[in-house]
N, C-alpha and C positions, 0 to 999 in steps of 0.2 A: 423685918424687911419694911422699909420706910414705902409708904401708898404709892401709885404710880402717877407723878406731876408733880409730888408732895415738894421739892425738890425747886420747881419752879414757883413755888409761891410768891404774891409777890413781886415778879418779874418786872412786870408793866409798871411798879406803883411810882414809878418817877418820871414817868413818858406822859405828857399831855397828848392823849389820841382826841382830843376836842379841839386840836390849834389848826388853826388856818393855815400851817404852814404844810400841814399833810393834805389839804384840798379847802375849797371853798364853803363845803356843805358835806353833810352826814355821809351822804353817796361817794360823795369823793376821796374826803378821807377811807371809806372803808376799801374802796379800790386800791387806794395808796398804801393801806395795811397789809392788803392780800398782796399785794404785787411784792413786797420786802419780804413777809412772811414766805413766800415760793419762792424769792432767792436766794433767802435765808437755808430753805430745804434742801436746795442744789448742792449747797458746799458738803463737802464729805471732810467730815471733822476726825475721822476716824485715820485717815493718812494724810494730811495735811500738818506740818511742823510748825510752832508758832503761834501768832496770837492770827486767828483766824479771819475775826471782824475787823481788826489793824489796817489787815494785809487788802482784806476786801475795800475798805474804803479809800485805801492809797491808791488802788488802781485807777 
């Protein structure tokens, strides 16, 4: 049984969470992280058909 996250390793490693384009300074960006990560949480991936983030960002 593979660790629990094991799976998400990794994830981030080609996201610049240092760019100014997610806020001006450390605070901001990390508000700008938390705020996508919680509507990231929202989407119920489990009935939802498709490419999920696709569908999210075309709206």
């Amino acid at each position: 049984m593979e660790r629990q996250g094991e799976e998400f390793s990794g994830l981030f490693a080609d996201i610049d969470l240092n760019s100014t384009k997610l806020g001006s300074n450390a605070q901001q960006r990390n508000v700008t992280i938390t705020e996508v990560l919680r509507a990231l949480d929202e989407i119920d991936l489990f009935e939802h058909n498709g490419d999920v983030i696709g569908t999210l960002m075309s709206i």
